[in-house]
N, C-alpha and C positions, 0 to 999 in steps of 0.2 A: 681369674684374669686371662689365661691362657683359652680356657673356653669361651669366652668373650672376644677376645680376636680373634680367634677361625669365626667365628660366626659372623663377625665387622671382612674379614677378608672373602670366605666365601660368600656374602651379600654384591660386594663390591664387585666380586667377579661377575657375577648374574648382572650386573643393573650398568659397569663399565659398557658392553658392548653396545646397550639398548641406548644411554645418554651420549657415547661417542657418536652412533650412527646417525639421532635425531642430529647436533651439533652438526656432523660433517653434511649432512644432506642440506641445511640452510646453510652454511659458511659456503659449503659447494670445495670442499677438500675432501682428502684422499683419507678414511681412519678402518683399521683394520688392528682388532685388540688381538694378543695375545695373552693367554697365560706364562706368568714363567714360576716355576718353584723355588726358583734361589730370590727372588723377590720375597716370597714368602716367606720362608725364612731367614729374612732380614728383618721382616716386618717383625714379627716372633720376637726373635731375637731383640730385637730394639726396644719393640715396648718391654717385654719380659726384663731388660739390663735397665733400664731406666724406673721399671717400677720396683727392683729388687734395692735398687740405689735408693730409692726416698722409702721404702718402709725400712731400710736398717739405720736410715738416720732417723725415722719416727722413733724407733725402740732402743736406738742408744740411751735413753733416761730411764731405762730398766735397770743398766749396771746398777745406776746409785738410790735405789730403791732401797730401803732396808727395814724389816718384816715390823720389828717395833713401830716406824713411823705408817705402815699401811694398818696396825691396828688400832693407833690413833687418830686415826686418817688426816695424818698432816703430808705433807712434802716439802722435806729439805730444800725441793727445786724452789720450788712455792715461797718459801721462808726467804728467800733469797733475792724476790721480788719486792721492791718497797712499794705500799701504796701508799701514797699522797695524802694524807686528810684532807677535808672537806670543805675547813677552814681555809684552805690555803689554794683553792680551785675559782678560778673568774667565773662571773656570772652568778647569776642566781641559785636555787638549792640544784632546778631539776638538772640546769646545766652542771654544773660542778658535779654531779653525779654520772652523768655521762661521760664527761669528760675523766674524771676517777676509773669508767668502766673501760671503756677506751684505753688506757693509757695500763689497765692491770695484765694488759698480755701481751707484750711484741713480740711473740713468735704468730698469735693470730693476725695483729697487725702490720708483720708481713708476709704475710699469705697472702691477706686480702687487698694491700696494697700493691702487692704484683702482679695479683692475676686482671687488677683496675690497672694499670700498667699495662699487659700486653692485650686486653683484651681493646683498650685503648687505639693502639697501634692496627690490632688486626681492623676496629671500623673504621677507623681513620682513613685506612688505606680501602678500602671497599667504598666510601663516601667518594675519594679520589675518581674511583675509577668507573661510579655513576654520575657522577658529575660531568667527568670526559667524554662520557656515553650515551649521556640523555641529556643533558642541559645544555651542554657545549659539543652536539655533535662532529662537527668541523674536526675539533682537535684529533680524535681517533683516529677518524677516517683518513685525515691527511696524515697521520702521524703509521700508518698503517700501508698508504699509497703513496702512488706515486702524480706525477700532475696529470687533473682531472677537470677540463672545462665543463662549460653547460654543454656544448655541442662539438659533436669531431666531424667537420666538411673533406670526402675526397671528393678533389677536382678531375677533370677529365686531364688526360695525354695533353702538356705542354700548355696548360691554362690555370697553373698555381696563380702567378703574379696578377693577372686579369680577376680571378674568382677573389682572391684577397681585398682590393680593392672594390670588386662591388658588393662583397661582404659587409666590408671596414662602414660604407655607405649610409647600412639599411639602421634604424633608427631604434637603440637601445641598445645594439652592439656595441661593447667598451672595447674590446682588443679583439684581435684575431694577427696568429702568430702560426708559421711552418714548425713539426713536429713529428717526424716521423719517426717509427721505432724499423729498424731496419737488423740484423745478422752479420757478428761477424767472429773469430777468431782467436781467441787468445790463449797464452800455452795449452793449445792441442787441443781448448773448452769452445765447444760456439756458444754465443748468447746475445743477446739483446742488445744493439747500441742506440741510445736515442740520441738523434740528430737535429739540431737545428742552429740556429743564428740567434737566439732570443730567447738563453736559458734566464736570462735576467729578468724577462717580462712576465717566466710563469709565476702563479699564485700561490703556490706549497713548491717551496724552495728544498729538494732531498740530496742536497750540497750543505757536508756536514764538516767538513775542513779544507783549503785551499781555495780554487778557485774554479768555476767553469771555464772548457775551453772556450779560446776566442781566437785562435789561430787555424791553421790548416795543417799546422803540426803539432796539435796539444790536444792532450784526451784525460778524461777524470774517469777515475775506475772504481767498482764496486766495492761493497765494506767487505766481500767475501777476497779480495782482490789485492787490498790495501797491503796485510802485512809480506807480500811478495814483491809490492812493489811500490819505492817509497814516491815520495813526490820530489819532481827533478830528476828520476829518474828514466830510464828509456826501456819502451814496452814495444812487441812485434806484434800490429797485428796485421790480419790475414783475413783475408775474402775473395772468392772464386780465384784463387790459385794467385793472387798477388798479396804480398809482405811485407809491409811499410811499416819503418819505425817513427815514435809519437813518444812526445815528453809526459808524463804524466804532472798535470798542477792541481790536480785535487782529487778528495774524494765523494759520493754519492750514495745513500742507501736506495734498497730497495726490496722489500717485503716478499714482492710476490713472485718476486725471481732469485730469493736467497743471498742477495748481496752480488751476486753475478752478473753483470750487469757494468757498460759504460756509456759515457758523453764522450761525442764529437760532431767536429762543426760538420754544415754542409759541404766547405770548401774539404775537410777534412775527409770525410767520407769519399768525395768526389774523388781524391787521392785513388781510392781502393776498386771504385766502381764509376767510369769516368759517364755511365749512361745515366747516374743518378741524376746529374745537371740537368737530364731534361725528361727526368719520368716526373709526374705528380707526385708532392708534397702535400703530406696530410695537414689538415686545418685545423688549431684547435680556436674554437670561435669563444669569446668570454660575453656572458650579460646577468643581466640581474636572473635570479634561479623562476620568479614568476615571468620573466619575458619570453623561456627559453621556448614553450611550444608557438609564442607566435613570430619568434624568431626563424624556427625551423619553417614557418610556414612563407615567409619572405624569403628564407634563402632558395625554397625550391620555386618560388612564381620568378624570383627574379634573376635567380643563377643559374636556371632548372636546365639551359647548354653547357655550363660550364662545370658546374658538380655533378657528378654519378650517384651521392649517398649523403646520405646524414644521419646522424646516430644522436638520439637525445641522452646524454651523457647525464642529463643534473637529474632523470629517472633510474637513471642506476645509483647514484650516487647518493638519492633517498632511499632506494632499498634497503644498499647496504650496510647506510647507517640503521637504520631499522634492525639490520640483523646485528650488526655489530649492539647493541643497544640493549637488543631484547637478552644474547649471549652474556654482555657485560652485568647484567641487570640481575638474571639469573645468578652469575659468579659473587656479585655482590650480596643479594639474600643468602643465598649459602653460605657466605661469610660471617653473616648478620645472625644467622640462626645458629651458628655453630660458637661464635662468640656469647650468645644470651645462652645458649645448652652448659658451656662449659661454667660460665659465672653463677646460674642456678644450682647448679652441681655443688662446687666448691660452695658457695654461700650455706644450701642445705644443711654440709656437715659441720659448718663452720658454726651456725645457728642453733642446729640439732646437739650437737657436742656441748655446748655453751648452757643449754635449757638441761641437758644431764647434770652436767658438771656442779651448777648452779640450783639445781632443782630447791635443794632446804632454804635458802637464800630467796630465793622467790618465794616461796612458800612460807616464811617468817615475813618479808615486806608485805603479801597479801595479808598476811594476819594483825597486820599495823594499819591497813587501810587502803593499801594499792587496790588499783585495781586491773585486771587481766590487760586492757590496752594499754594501760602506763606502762606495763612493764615490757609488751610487745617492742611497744616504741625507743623505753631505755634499751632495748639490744639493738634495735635497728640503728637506734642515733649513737650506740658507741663503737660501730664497724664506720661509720660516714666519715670519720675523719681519715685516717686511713687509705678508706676508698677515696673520696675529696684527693687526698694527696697523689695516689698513685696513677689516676685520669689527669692530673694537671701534667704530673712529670710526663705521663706517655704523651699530653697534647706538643708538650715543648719540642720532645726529641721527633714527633712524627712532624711537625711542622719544617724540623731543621732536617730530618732526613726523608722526607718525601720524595721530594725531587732525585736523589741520588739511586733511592730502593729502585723507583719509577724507571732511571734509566738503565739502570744494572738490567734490569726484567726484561724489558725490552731488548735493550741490546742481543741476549740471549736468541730473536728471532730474525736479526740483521736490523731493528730500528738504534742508528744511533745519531739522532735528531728527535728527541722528542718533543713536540710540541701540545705535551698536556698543561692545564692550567694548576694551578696547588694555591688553592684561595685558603688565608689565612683563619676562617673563619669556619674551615669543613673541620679541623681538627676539636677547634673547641666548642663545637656546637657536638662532634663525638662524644668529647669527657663529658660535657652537659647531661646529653642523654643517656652514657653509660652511667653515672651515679646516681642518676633518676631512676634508672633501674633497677640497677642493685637496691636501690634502698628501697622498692617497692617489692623487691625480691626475699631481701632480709627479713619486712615486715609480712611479707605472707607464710613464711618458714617458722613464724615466731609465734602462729596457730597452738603448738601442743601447750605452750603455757597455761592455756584456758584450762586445761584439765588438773593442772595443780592445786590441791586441796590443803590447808591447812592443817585440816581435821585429819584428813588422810595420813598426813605428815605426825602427827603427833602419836598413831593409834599402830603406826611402823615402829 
């Protein structure tokens, strides 16, 4: 076991740097891996304490072994289990037999009902978050940013108002609103303040309690910000050598600035910087995501004195759902393979154990007329209940704690708005699939029975 993790860690070392670097080079982020050795031995450690804890509870049933009954080959433990007669099992023979086999071990069926249980949860949540990533683009992306129109127009020196309106004009444009990101101040921090009069009209609202400002003395402050400074309370901030106090009435995430990050109005700003009044206001212009290149092409025939620039904004914003997407997609398969790895695993021995244990038992039913599939099938069909049970309960609990996991996780990187969607129907089309699985799993594990001989059995 021990050689088994250095080799899982030193893999990990090798291949961390290679998958960080691909990742940050399309995210377009900062990753720089290190090794550390007290990580190591943690990991050591943790697996090594964890798997010394379930083999001394495997061989606690050694105490009560006692030499006479291993040369009868009975077990006290065994004796102690009542089986059902067959008379007294619903359904039919083959049924009632399955269900007799099923029901002769609940220490296997709960195994196998736990690890259909979390394995449950872990695609649950991977379905989640290809779903937010590829089906439902939008959600990520906005849950990830901040507000992002089709088009951002700067207007030339002292022609916001006039470009606005013959913007507002041209045919397919639904809004267009002032939004500029402007620098300013706060305990000793500079960062980001976006500005405008019409936080209500943007389209990905990143006002997650309170309220946007709507005065010239009211500022909403970042989730990095929050627990410093409550709401109702009074905040200094600071810009080119002047220090104006501002009520805070809400708060705001923001991803890409680490929660640092505030709202204030333009009159508000203007407070701090009185030439703001009359420099240009950025544009964020709204349309449908196919109008937006002949959008850009009306803004510049018909604005093309009044705007300096325009930036097609809903092509970035396909990009980097793309990237977002393709990362998410990726993180999901890994989840997906590492979930079908560990439930092969466990099932093999579960199967394998089972065809030992049982072996004369099979090999007296072959001698009565079984034959090799029937009995394949009776092991697969007496783990399904089980497994059945333990995919439904992980569907229930992933269904009721999705949302919650979802925001926990996030939160961790300043999102605390999340707007993913949790369709009642990703969890139990999970457990569906997961006991589809498994039981096509169980039945392929349930191969060495073919080699049980009756004859063989008799001449032992």
């Amino acid at each position: 076991m021990l050689g088994a993790t250095v080799i899982g860690l030193a893999l990990s070392t090798l291949a961390t740097p290679a998958i960080g670097s691909l990742i940050a080079l399309q995210a377009g982020f900062t990753f720089h891996a290190q090794a550390d050795a007290r990580a190591w031995l943690i990991t050591i450690a943790a697996l090594a304490g964890v798997t010394l804890l379930f083999a001394w509870i495997g061989v606690r049933s050694l105490r009560a072994l006692q030499p006479i009954e291993a040369i009868r080959g009975i077990s006290a433990r065994s004796q102690r289990h009542t089986v059902r007669p067959l008379n007294r099992m619903p359904g039919n023979v083959r049924t009632a037999i399955s269900l007799q086999q099923a029901a002769a071990s609940p220490s296997r069926n709960l195994l196998v009902g736990c690890m259909a249980f979390l394995m449950t949860l872990i695609v649950s949540f991977a379905a989640v978050l290809t779903y937010n990533a590829t089906v439902t683009p939008d959600n990520l992306y906005n849950t990830l940013s901040t507000e992002t129109p089709q088009v951002v127009a700067t207007p030339s020196q002292r022609e916001t108002t006039e470009a606005m309106q013959r913007i507002r004009a041209i045919p397919g444009v639904q809004n267009v609103i002032a939004y500029t990101t402007a620098r300013v101040g706060i305990d000793g921090t500079q960062m980001p303040a976006f500005v405008s009069d019409d936080f209500d009209a943007t389209r990905n609202d990143i006002r997650y309690e309170g309220n946007h400002p709507a005065t010239a003395h009211e500022i909403a402050m970042g989730s990095a910000l929050a627990d410093a400074h409550s709401i109702g309370s009074k905040v200094t901030v600071s810009h080119g050598g002047t220090a104006l106090s501002y009520t805070v009435v809400g708060y705001i995430q923001s991803v890409n600035d680490g929660g640092t990050v505030c709202e204030l109005t333009n009159a508000g700003y203007t407070r701090l910087d009185p030439d703001f009044a009359h420099s240009p206001h950025t544009l964020y212009v709204y349309c449908d995501g196919a109008d937006t290149a002949r959008v850009i092409r009306a803004i510049e025939s018909t604005c093309g004195d009044l705007v300096t620039h325009t930036t097609d904004m809903e092509r970035m914003r396909e990009t980097s759902q793309q990237m977002y997407g393709s990362i998410m997609s990726a993180v999901s398969l890994a989840m997906l393979i590492l979930a079908i790895g560990l439930t092969g695993l466990v099932l093999m021995m579960v199967v394998r154990s089972t065809i030992v244990r049982e072996r004369r038992r099979f090999g007296i039913l072959k001698a009565l007329g079984y034959t090799s599939g029937q009995l394949m099938r009776q092991i697969a069909a007496a783990l399904m209940p089980a497994t059945a049970a333990g995919a439904v309960l992980g569907a229930l609990v992933a269904g009721m704690a999705a949302r919650p996991v979802t925001d926990a996780l996030f939160a961790t990187v300043g999102v605390m708005r999340s707007q993913f969607d949790h369709p009642a129907l990703l969890p139990i089309a999970a457990a569906l699939a997961l006991t589809a699985v498994q039981g096509a799993l169980a039945l392929g594990f349930t191969t060495p029975i073919r080699t049980i001989s009756p004859y063989q059995l008799i001449t032992e």
